[in-house]
C-alpha positions in Angstrom: 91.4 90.0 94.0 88.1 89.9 96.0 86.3 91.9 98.8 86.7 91.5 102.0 84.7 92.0 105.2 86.4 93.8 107.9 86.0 94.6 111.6 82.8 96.1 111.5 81.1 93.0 110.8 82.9 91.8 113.8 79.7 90.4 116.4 77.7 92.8 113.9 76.9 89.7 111.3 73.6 91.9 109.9 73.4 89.5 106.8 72.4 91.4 104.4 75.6 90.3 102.1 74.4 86.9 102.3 71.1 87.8 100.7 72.6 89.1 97.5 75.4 87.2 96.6 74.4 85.6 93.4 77.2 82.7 94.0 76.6 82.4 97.8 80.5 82.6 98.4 79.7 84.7 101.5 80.1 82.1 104.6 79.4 82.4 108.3 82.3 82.3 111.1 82.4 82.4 114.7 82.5 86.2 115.1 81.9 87.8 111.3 81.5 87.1 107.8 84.1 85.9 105.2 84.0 86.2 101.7 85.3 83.3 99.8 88.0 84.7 96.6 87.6 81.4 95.0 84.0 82.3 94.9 83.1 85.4 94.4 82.8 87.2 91.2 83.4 90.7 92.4 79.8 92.1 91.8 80.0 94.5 94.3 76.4 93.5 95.7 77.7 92.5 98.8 79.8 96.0 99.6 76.8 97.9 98.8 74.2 96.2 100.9 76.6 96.0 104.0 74.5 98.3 106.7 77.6 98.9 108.3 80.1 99.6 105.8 82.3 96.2 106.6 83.3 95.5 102.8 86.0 96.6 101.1 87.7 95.4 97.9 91.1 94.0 98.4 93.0 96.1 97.0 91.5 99.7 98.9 92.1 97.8 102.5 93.7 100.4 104.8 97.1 99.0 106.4 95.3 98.4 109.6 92.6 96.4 107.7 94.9 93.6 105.6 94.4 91.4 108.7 91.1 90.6 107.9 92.4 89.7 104.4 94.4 87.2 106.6 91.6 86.2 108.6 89.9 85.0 105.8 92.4 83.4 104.3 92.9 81.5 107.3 88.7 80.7 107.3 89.1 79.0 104.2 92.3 76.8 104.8 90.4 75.6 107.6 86.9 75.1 106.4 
């Protein structure tokens, strides 16, 4: 399990996750955010320093949001 950022990062990118991750797992795509699972240690530090709200563990993602779980997925097979 891991967080995810969803569509209000989208064009948003504020960057304040990046800042405190402690294992820099957060990376940058073309429109938003993605956190890397194989990365991150679930600290939390990124949800609660998103201005906008965008990160939510995996597990609490609303129906509508488990694309984004897929979206970054995708970001990582690719990158």
């Amino acid at each position: 399990m891991s967080f995810v950022i969803t569509a209000d990062c989208i064009d948003e990118k504020a960057g304040e996750c990046l800042e405190v991750c402690p294992v820099d797992c957060i990376e940058e795509g073309h429109d938003q955010y993605y956190i890397n699972p194989r990365i991150c240690i679930d600290c939390g530090a990124c949800e609660v320093a998103c201005p906008v709200g965008a990160i939510a563990w995996e597990d609490e993602l609303r129906e509508d949001e488990k694309i984004y779980l897929e979206k970054a997925i995708q970001f990582f097979k690719n990158h």
